[in-house]
N, C-alpha and C positions, 0 to 999 in steps of 0.2 A: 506740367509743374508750374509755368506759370503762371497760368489761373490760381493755383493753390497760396505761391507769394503774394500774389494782388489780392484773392481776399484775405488773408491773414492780416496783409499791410493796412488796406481800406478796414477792417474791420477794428482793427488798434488806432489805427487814427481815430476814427469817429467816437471811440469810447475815451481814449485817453484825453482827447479835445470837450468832451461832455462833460466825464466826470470829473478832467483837469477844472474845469473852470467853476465847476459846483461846489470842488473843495475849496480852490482858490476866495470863490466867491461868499460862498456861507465863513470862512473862515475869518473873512473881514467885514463881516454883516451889510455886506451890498443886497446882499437878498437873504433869505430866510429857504431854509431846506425843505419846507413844506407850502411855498407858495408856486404859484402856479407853476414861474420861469423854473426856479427848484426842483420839482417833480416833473418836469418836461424835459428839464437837463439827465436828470436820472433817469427817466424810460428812454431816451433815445439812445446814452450812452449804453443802457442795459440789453438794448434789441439790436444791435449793429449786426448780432450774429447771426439774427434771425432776418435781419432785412438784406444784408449782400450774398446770401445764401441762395437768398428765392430770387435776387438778382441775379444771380447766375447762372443758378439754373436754369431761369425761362427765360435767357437771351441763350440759350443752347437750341440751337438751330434743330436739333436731334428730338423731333415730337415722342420717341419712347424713353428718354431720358426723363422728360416732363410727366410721362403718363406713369410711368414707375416712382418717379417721386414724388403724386401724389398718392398712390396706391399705398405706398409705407406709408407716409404722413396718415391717410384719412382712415385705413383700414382698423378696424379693433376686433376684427375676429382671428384670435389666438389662444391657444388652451389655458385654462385659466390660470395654471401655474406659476405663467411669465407673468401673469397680473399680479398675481399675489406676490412676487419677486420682486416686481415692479413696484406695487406699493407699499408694502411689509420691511423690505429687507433693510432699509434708509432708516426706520425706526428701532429694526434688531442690533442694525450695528452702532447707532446712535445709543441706545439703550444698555450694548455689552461695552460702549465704551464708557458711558457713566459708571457702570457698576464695575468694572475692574478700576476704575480709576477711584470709587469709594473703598476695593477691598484693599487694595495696595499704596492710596494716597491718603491727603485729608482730607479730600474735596467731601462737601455735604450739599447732597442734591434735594434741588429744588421740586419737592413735586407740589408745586401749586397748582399747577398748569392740571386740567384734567386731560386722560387721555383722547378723551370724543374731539376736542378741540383740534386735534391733526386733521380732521376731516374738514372740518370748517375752514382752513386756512389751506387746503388741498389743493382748491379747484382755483384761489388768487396766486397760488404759487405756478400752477401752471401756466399763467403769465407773466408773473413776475419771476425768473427762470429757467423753467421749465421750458420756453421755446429755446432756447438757449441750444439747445439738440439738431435744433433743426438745422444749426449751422456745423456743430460740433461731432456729428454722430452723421447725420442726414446727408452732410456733406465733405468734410473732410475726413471722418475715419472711410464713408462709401470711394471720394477717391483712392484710398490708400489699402483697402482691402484686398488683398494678395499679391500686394506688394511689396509688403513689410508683413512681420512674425507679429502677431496679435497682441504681443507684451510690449513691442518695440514701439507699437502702433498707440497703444494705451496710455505707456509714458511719455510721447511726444505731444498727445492732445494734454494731457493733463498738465503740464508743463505750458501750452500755449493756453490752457482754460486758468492757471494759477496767475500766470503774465500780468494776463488781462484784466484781474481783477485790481492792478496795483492802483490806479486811484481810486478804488474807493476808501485804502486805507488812509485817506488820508479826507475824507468826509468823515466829521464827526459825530453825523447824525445815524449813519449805519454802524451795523457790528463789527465790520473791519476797524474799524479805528481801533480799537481795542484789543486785537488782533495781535496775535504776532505771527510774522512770516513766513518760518520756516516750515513751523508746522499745516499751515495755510495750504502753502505748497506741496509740503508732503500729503494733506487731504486732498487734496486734488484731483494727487496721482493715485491716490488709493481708491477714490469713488470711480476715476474711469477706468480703471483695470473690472471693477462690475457692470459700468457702461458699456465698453467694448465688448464683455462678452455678452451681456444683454442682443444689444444688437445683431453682433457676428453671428449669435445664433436664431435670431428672430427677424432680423432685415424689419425691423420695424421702429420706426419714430416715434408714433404715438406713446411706444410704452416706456422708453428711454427719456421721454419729456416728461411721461408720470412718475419716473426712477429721480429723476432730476427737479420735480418740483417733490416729490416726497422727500428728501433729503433736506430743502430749507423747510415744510412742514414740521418734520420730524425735531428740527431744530429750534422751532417756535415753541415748541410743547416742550423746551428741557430736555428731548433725544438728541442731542448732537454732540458733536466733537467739541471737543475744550483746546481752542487754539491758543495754548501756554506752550512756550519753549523750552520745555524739564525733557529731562531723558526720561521717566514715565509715562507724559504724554505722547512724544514723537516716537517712542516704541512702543506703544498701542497702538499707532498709526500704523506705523511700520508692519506689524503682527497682520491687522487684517490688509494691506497690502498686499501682504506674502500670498494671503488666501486668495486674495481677489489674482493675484500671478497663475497660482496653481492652479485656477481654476481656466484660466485662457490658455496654458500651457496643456492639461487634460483633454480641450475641446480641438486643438491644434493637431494634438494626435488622434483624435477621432477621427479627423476629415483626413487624415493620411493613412488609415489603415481602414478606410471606407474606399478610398480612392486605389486603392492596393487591390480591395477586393472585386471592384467596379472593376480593373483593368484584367484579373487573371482569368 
């Protein structure tokens, strides 16, 4: 458990130190958000999860701990299914949240954006992102896996994944500035409740990195979440939430009336 609070700590530090001083600093025109120092502040604060991750794992003494976590990382042979999960489902629910939020609100959606464009902004997303797993998923839901109940597990990364993002709200050249919070938060915990069981049921990285750069894709293109603080928005959050619960609660019981049956 130690290891767990020193990367959580090491990993908040070095984002909140990055991004702290790119708001600070673009906010008082020391630098420009898109110059060098600017975009070096924001990739390193952006990769902390992906850099103390691989730091810890391979100062693990344990050579199958290493050989295992590159086998998830590097492997891509999985039924297509999970791909299509993987990259699809970030835009479907991106998608049924715009359009409940046109039949029920006033919002009028932008479709200028074509849809091919998701694709194009796919493969940057999974750097800009999308490693983001590798610490998140890769590493701390793998520590905590049958340890904790899969819901419990879900909403405690998602919660330390919402944390983390708190300075970029306060850059004003990202789309957190604009941003409100709670619902922020509340998306958080609703994408990794479909992360967690991504994973839980596939032990794999790669496709939770493509689940997780398909999410800001899907968002580039006008499928994503409307982070507004209205009770319409934050209960469409809530709603597919609930799905994304049911669905680690159903798979929770599978491996216990598998394990029922292995034993009789």
């Amino acid at each position: 458990m130690k290891q767990i609070i020193a990367y959580v700590s090491y990993t908040f530090l070095l984002t909140y130190l990055s991004h702290g001083l790119l708001g600070y600093a673009t906010a008082r025109d020391f630098i420009h958000f898109h110059s060098l120092i600017g975009q070096s502040l924001f990739i390193v604060g952006g990769s902390s999860p992906t850099i103390f991750a691989c730091i810890f794992i391979f100062r693990n003494k344990d050579e199958t701990v290493k050989k295992a976590f590159l086998e998830k990382l590097l492997s891509f042979k999985h039924p297509y299914q999970f791909w299509l999960f993987a990259i699809f489902l970030p835009v479907i629910i991106g998608g049924g949240f715009q359009w409940l939020y046109i039949l029920l609100g006033d919002h009028t959606f932008n479709g200028g954006i074509p849809l091919y464009y998701f694709f194009i902004v796919l493969l940057p997303s999974i750097f800009f992102g999308g490693l983001e797993e590798i610490g998140w998923r890769g590493f701390l839901q793998e520590y905590f896996m049958g340890k904790v109940n899969l819901v419990g597990l879900a909403v405690l990364i998602g919660i330390i994944w919402g944390l983390w993002h708190v300075p970029l709200f306060y850059v004003e050249e990202v789309s957190h500035y604009s941003s409100d919070f709670l619902p922020f938060m509340l998306g958080a915990i609703m994408f990794s409740t479909y992360l967690t069981w991504l994973y839980a049921k596939t032990n794999s990285i790669v496709l939770v990195v493509c689940f997780h750069a398909a999410i800001n894709a899907s968002g580039s293109i006008g499928l994503g979440l409307l982070f507004e603080n209205t009770l319409l928005a934050n209960g469409i959050i809530i709603g597919l939430m609930m799905i994304g619960i049911l669905m680690l609660i159903q798979y929770e019981k599978s491996l216990e009336i598998s394990k029922k049956q292995a034993q009789s």
